[in-house]
MINUSE-567979 format. One record per residue: residue number from 1; chain; z negated, y negated, x of N, C-alpha, C in turn. Coordinates in nm, 3 decimals, decimal comma, always signed. Layout:
<atoms>
<NUM 'A' <Z Y X> <Z Y X> <Z Y X>>
...
</atoms>
This chain:
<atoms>
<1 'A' <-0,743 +1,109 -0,506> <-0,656 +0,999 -0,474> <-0,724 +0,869 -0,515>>
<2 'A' <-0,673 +0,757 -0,462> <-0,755 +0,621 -0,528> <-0,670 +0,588 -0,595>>
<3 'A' <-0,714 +0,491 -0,626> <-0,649 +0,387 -0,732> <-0,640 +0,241 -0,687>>
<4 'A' <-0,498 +0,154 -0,730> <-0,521 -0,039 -0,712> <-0,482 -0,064 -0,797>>
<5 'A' <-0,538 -0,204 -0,843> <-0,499 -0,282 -0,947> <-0,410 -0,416 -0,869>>
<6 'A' <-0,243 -0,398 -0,912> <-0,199 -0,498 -0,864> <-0,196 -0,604 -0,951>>
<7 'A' <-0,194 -0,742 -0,858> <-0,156 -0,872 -0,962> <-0,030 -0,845 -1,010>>
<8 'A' <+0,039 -0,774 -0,915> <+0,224 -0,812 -0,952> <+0,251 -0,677 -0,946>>
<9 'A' <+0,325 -0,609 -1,031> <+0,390 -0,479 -1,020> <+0,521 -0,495 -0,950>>
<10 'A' <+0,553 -0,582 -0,872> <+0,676 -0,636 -0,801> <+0,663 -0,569 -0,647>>
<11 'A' <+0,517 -0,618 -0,639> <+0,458 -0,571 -0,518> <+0,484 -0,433 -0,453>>
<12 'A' <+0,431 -0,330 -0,583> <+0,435 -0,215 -0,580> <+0,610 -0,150 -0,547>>
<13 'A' <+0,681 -0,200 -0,632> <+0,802 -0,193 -0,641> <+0,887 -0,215 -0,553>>
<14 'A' <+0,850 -0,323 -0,447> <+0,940 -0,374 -0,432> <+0,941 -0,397 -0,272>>
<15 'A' <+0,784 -0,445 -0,210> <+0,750 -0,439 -0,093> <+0,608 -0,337 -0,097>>
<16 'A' <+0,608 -0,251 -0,084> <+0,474 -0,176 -0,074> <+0,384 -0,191 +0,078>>
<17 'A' <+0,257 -0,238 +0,086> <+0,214 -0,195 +0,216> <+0,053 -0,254 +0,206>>
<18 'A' <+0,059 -0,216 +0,343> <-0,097 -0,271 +0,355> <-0,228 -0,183 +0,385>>
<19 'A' <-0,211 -0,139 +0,523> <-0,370 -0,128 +0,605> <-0,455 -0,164 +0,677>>
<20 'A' <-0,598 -0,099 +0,679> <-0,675 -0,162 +0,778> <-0,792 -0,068 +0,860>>
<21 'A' <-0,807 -0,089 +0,994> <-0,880 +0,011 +1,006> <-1,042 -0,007 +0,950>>
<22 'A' <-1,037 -0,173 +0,970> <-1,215 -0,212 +0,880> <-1,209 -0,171 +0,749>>
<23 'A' <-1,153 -0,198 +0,668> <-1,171 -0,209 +0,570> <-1,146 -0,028 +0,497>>
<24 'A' <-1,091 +0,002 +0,588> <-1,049 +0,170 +0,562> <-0,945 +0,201 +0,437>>
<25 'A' <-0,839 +0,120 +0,421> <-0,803 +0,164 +0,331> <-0,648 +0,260 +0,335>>
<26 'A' <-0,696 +0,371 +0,453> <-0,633 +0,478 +0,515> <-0,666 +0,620 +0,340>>
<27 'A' <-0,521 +0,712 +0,302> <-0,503 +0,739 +0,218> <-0,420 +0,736 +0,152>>
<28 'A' <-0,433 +0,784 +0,004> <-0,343 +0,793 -0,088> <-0,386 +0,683 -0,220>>
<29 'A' <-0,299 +0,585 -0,256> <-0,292 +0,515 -0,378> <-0,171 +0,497 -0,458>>
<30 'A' <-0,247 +0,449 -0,586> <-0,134 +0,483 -0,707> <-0,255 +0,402 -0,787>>
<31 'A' <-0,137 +0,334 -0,889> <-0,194 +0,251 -0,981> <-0,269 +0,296 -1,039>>
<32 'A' <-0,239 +0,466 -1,128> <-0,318 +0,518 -1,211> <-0,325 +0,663 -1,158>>
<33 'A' <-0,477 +0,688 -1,135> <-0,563 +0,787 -1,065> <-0,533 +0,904 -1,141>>
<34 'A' <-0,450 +0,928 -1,284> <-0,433 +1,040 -1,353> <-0,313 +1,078 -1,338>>
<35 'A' <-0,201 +1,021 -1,252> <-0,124 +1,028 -1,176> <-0,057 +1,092 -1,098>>
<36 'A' <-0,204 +1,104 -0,982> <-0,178 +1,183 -0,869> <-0,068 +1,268 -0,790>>
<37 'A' <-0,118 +1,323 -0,925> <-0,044 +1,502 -0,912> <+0,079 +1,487 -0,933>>
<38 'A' <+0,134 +1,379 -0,980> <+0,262 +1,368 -1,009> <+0,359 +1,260 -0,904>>
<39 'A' <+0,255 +1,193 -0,858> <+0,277 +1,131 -0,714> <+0,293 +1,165 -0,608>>
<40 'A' <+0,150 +1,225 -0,537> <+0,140 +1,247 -0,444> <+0,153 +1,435 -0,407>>
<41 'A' <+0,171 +1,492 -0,313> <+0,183 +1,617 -0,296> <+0,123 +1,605 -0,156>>
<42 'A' <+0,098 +1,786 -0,068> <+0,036 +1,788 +0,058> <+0,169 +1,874 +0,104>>
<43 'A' <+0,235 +1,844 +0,230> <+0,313 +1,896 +0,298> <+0,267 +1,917 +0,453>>
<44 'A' <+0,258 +2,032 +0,531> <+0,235 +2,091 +0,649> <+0,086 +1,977 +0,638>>
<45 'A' <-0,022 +2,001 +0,585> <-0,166 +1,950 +0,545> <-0,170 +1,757 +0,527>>
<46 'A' <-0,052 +1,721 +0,559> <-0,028 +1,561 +0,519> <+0,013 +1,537 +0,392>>
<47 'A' <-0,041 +1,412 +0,332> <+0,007 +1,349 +0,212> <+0,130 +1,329 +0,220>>
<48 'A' <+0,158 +1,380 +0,111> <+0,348 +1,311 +0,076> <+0,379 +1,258 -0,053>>
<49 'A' <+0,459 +1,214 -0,043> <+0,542 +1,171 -0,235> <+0,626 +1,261 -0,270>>
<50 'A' <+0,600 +1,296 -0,398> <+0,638 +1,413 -0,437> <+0,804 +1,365 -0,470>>
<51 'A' <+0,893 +1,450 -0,468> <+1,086 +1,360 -0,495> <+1,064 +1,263 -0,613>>
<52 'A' <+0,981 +1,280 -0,697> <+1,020 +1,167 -0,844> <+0,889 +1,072 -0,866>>
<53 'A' <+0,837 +1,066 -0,718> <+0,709 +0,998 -0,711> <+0,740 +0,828 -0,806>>
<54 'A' <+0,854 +0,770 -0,743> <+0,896 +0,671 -0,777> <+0,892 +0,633 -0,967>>
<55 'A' <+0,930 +0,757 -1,007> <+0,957 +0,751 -1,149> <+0,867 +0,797 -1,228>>
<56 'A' <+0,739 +0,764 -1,149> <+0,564 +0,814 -1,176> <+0,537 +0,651 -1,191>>
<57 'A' <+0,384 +0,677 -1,137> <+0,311 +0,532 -1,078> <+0,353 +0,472 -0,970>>
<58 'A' <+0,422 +0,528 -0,904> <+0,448 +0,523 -0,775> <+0,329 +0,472 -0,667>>
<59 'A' <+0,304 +0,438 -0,569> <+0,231 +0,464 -0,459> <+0,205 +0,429 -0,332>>
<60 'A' <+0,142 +0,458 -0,253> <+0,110 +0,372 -0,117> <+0,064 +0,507 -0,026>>
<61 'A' <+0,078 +0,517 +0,047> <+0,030 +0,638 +0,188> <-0,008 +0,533 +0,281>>
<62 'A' <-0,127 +0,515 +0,352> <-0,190 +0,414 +0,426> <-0,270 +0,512 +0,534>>
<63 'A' <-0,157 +0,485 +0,640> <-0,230 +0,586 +0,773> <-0,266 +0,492 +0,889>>
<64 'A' <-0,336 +0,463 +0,972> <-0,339 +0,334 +1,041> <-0,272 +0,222 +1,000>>
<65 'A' <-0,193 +0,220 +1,090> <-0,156 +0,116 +1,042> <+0,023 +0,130 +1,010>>
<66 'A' <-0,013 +0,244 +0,941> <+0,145 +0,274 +0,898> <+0,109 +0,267 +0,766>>
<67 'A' <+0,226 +0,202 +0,661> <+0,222 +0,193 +0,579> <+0,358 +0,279 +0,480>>
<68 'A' <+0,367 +0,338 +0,412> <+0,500 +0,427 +0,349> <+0,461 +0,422 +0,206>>
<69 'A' <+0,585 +0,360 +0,146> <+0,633 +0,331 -0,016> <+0,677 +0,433 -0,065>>
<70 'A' <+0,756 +0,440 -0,180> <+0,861 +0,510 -0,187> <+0,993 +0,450 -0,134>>
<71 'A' <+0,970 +0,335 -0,136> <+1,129 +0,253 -0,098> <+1,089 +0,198 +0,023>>
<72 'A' <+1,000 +0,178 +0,112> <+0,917 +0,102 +0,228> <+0,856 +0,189 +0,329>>
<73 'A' <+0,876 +0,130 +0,472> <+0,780 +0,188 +0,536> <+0,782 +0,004 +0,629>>
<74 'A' <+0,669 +0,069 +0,614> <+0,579 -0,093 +0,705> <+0,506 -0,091 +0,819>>
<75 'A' <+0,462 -0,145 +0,918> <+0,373 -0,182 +1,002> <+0,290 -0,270 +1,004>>
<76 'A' <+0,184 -0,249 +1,016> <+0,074 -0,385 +1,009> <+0,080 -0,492 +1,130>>
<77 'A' <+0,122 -0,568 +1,131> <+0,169 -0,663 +1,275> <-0,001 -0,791 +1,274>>
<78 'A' <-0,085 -0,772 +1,146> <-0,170 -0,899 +1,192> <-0,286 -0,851 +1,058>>
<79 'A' <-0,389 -0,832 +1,091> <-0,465 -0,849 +0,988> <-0,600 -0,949 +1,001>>
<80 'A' <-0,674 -0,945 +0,919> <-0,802 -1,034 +0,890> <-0,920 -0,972 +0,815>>
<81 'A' <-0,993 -0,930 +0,860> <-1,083 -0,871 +0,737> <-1,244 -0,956 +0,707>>
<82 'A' <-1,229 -1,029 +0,619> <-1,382 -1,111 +0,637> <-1,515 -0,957 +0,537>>
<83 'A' <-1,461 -0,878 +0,514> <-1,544 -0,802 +0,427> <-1,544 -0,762 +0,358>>
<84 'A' <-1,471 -0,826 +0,217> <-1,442 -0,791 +0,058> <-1,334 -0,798 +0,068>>
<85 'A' <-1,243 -0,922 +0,118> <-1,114 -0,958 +0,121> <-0,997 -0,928 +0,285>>
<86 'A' <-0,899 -0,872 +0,264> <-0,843 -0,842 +0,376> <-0,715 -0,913 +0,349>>
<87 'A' <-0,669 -0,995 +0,474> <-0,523 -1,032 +0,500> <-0,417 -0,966 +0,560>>
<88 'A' <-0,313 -0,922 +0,511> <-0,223 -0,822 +0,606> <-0,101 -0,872 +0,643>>
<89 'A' <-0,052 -0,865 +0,765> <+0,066 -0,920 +0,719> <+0,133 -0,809 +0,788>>
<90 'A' <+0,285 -0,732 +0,730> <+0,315 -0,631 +0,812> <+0,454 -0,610 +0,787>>
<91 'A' <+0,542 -0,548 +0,887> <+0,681 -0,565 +0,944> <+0,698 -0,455 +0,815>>
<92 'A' <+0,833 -0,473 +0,712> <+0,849 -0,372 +0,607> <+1,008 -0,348 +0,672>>
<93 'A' <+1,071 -0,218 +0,651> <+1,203 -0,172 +0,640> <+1,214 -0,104 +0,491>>
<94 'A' <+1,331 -0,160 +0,492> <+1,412 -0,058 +0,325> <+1,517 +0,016 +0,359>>
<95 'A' <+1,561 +0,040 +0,507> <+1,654 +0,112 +0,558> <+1,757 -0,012 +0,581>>
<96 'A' <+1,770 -0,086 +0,516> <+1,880 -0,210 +0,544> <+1,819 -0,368 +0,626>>
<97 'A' <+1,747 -0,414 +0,594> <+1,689 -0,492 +0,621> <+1,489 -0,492 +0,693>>
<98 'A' <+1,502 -0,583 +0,761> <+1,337 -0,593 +0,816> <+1,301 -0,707 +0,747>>
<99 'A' <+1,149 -0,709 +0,735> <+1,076 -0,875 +0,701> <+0,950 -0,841 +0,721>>
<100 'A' <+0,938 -0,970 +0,728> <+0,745 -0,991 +0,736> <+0,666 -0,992 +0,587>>
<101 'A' <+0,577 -0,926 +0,535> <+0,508 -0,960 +0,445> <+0,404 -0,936 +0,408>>
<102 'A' <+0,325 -1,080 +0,343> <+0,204 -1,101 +0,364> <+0,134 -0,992 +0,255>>
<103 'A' <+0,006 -0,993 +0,247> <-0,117 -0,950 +0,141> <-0,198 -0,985 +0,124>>
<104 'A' <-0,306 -1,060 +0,033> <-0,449 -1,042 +0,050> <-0,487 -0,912 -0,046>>
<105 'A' <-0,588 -0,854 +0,054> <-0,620 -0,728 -0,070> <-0,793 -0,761 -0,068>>
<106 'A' <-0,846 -0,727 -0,188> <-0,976 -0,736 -0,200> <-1,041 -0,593 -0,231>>
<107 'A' <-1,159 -0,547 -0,175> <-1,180 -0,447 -0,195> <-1,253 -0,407 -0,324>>
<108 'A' <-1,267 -0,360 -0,408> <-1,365 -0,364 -0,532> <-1,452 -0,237 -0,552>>
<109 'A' <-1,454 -0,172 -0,432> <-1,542 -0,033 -0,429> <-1,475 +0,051 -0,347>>
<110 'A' <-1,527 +0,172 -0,349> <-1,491 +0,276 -0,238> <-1,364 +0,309 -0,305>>
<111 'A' <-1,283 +0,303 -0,368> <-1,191 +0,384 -0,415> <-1,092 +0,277 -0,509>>
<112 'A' <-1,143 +0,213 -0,513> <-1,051 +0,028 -0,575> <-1,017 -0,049 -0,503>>
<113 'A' <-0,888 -0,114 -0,499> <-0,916 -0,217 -0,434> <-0,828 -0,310 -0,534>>
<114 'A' <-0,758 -0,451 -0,483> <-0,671 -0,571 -0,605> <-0,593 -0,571 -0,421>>
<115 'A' <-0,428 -0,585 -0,502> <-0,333 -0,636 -0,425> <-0,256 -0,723 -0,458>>
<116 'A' <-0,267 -0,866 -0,335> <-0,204 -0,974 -0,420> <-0,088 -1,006 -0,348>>
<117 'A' <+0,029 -1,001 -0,308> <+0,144 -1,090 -0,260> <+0,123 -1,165 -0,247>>
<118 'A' <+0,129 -1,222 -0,128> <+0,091 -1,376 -0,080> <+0,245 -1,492 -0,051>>
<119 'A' <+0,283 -1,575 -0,088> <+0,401 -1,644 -0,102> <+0,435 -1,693 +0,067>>
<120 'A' <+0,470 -1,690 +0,093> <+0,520 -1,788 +0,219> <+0,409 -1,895 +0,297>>
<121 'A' <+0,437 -1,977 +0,172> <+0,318 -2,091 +0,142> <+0,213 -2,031 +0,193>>
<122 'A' <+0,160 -1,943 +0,173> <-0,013 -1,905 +0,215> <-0,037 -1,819 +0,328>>
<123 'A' <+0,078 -1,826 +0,385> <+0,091 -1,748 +0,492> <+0,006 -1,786 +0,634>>
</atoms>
């Protein structure tokens, strides 16, 4: 599984998302890589969240450009990738409500990356 280091644990919590096909960050993430097992599970050979994933590290599933939280599932509606740094911006549902929301993510290796919430403003 990988691992991200978020700026905001709000992020994680609260709006989860964010793929790309350049940048590849198709997979399984979770804050902390010792985790995993307590996160993520394999169902009919696909990644899943295990029922108490949430009350783990909780997590990110990044398949194209589908994005799935524990509380989120997203679409990538616009990205940017200059190389290190990727812009996302992507349609989230919580079952009640839709919105747009932004990301910059930076990559920091094959298996790292930093996720930042981007405000309105920087949109």
């Amino acid at each position: 599984m990988r691992a991200f280091n978020p700026l905001a644990l709000l992020v994680l919590l609260v709006t989860q998302s964010a793929p790309t096909q350049a940048a590849d960050l198709n997979g399984a993430w979770t804050i902390d890589p010792a985790s995993c097992n307590q996160v993520f599970t394999k169902e009919n050979n696909k990644v899943a969240f295990t029922p108490d994933a949430d009350l783990n590290a909780g997590g990110l599933i990044v398949q194209g450009n589908q994005i799935t939280g524990t509380f989120q599932k997203c679409t990538v509606t616009s990205l940017h990738d200059d190389g290190t740094n990727v812009k996302v911006i992507a349609a989230c549902s919580d079952g009640v409500a839709v919105s747009d929301v932004a990301y910059d993510v930076k990559i920091n290796g094959e298996n790292a990356i930093t996720w930042r919430f981007l405000p309105r403003t920087d949109r």
